[in-house]
C-alpha angles and dihedrals in degrees: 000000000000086000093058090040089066085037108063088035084066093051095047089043093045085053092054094046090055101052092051099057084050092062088042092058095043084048093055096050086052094064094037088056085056092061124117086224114099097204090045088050083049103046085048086060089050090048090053088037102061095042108117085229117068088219096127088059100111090042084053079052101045087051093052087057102054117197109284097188084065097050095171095043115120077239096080092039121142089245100053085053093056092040097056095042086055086054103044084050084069101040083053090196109162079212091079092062101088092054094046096060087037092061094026097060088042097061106026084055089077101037112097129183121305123215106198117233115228099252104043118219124213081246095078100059154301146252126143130212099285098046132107093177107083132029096230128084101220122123130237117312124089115023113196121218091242084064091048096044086052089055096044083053094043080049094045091063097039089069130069116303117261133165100238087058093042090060090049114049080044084067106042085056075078099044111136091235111088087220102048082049084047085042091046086052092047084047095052100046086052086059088060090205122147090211090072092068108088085051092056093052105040083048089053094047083062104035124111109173110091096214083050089051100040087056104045082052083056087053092052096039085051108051092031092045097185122106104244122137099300088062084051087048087052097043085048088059101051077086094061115139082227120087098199089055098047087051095056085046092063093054089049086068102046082055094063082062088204128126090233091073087062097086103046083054088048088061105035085053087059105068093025111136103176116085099218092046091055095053090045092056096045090051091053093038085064098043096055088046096046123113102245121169106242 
């Protein structure tokens, strides 16, 4: 008796040990959100990212959101927002919808279109290697809004479908920013809905950019999956003088997901001078090769 008695006072003081480590790491989180530095403040959303709860959800949000009292605190930077949206896309809570158009629809209202200069500056944006996200190769340091604004919509159409976000992401695919147009597509590809198709295509009959284009085909290729004339139109533009195009082709292809897109990587790998674009186009490559159950 005395044995189970011990026994069941270690359980019950083990528990309470535990949940109170747990409210000393959210707390600490907390604080470390509230931080003027912008990697502190991202390392805190990982942390509340890659927790099996998604107990951190509403300190993710509250991220997202920034302060707006405060206009000029770290806390409403570019980068926390993109950070956070990031997060939200793999906590995949349809919880977090409401927040993302909020915030979505209070910062795109004031971007307007970008016409890239030639020689591009950090300052425009940033993406790194492994990024899909932006069409610039810089690593990590200042993150634009535009860039934010591209991730809230990518994350929009990874949750669960909703009117509201529906209408949305439909109107960003008219933005006047080029980005946010190439963002609405991506988002709309994540959704993996058929009915998105029209738009795509109606979208694609107006576009001029050519990034905006080459990622509303993406779109296409992805949800149709068949090669049919809009595939040939992707493979043609592999060959693209712009980097940044032929990047965003290669993951059109990957987005086919058929065996017949492999070739048309072979060759274009083979020419391939920019050092991003190459090892975009090999990761797709074997990924489009590799053995997957169905």
């Amino acid at each position: 008796m005395k044995f189970q008695y011990v026994l069941l006072l270690l359980v019950l003081t083990s528990g309470s040990v535990f949940s109170e480590q747990d409210e000393v790491f959210f707390e600490t989180q907390r604080k470390r959100l509230s931080s003027s530095d912008i990697f502190e403040i991202r390392d805190a959303i990982d942390r509340l990212t890659f927790i099996k709860s998604n107990r951190g959800m509403r300190d993710i949000l509250s991220a997202l959101e920034g302060t707006p009292n405060f206009p000029t605190s770290e806390n409403n930077a570019p980068a926390v927002k993109f950070y956070a949206a990031r997060a939200l896309a793999k906590k995949g809570d349809r919880i977090a919808i409401p927040v993302l158009i909020k915030t979505f629809q209070n910062e795109s209202s004031s971007l307007v279109e970008y016409n890239r200069p030639k020689t591009r500056k950090i300052s425009d944006g940033v993406g790194n290697r492994f990024s899909n996200a932006s069409p610039y190769f810089y690593e990590d340091g200042e993150i634009s809004m535009v860039l934010a604004c591209g991730e809230i919509l990518r994350t929009l159409g990874s949750l669960p479908h909703t009117e509201a976000s529906e209408t949305t992401i439909k109107q960003a695919l008219s933005h006047p920013n080029f980005y946010i147009r190439s963002s609405a597509a991506d988002a709309m590809y994540e959704s993996n809905r058929k009915e998105y198709l029209a738009t795509l295509t109606e979208a694609l009959g107006k576009e001029q950019v050519p990034y905006a284009k080459i990622s509303i085909l993406a779109g296409i290729v992805g949800i149709e999956r068949l090669p049919n004339q809009n595939f040939k139109v992707v493979t043609e533009m592999l060959s693209d003088l712009d980097p940044e195009v032929r990047k965003k082709a290669s993951l059109g292809l990957r987005r086919l997901d058929l065996r017949i897109a492999a070739p048309y990587l072979e060759k274009a790998i083979e020419v391939e001078n920019h050092p991003s674009v190459f090892a975009q186009m090999k990761e797709d490559l074997s990924f489009l090769i590799s053995f997957r159950n169905p």
